[in-house]
C-alpha positions as CSV (number, residue, x, y, z in Angstrom):
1,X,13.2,4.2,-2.5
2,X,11.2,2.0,-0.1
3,X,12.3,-1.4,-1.5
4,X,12.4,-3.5,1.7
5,X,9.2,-4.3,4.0
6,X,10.1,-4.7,8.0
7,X,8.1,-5.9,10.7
8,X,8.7,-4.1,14.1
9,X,7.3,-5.8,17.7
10,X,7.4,-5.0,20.9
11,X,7.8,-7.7,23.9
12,X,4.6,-7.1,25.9
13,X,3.3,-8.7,29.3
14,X,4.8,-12.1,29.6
15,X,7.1,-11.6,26.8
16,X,4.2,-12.0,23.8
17,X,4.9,-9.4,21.2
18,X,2.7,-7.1,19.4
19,X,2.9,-4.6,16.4
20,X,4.2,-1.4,17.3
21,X,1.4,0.6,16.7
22,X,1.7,3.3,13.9
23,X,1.5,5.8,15.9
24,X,5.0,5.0,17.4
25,X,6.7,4.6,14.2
26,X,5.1,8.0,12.7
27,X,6.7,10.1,15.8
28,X,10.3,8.1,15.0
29,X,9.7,8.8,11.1
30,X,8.4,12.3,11.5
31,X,10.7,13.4,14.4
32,X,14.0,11.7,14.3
33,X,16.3,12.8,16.7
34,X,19.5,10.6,15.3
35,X,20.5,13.4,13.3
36,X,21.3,10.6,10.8
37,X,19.9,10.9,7.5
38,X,20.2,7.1,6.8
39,X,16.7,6.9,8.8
40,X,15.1,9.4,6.1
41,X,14.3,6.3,4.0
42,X,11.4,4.7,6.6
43,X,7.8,4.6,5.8
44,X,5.2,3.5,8.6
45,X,2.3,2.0,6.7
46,X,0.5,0.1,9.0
47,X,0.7,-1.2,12.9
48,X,4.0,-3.2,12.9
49,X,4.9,-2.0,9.6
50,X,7.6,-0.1,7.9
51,X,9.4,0.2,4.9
52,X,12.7,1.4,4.2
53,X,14.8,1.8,1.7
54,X,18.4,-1.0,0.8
55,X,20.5,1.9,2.5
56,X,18.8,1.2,6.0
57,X,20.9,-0.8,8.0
58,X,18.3,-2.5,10.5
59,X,20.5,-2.9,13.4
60,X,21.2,0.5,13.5
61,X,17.3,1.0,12.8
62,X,16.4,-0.8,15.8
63,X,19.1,0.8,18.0
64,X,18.0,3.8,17.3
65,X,14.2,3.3,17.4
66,X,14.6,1.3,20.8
67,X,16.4,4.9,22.7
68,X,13.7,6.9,20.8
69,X,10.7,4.5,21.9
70,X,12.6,5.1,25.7
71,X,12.9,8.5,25.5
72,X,9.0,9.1,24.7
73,X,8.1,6.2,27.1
74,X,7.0,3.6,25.1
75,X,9.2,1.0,25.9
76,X,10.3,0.1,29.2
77,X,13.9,-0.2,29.8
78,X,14.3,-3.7,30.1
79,X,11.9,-4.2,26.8
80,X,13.2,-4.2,23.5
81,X,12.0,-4.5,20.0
82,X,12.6,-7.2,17.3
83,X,12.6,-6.0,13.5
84,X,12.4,-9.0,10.9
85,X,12.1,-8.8,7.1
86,X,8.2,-9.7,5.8
């Protein structure tokens, strides 16, 4: 089910990026509020870790996990988050 391995950063002070902690992608896992079941496939398994399953389309991931990350105040509204394949 989880056949793909993502890492998910965060643009910090002065534009270096860090892991997302786990913490953040547990509460997006755990509590999705997409009501879009393609997201049921994502694993947190470390800071700046996540795996998800071949149905997961990672643009829509990060969409959808840069609104969350807003909504909970996380991220800033001019950050963003990058998501690349590991």
């Amino acid at each position: 089910m989880f056949q793909r391995k993502v890492m998910v950063e965060y643009a910090r002070d002065e534009g270096a990026a860090a892991p997302c902690p786990i913490k953040w992608l547990d509460n997006f896992a755990m509590r999705n509020f997409t009501n879009d079941a393609v997201f049921d496939d994502t694993l947190p398994v470390a800071d700046g870790v996540l795996e998800i399953g071949n149905r997961v389309p990672v643009d829509r991931l990060r969409t959808a996990m840069e609104d969350w990350f807003r909504r909970k105040g996380y991220l800033k509204k001019d950050e963003g988050l990058r998501i690349t394949s590991s």
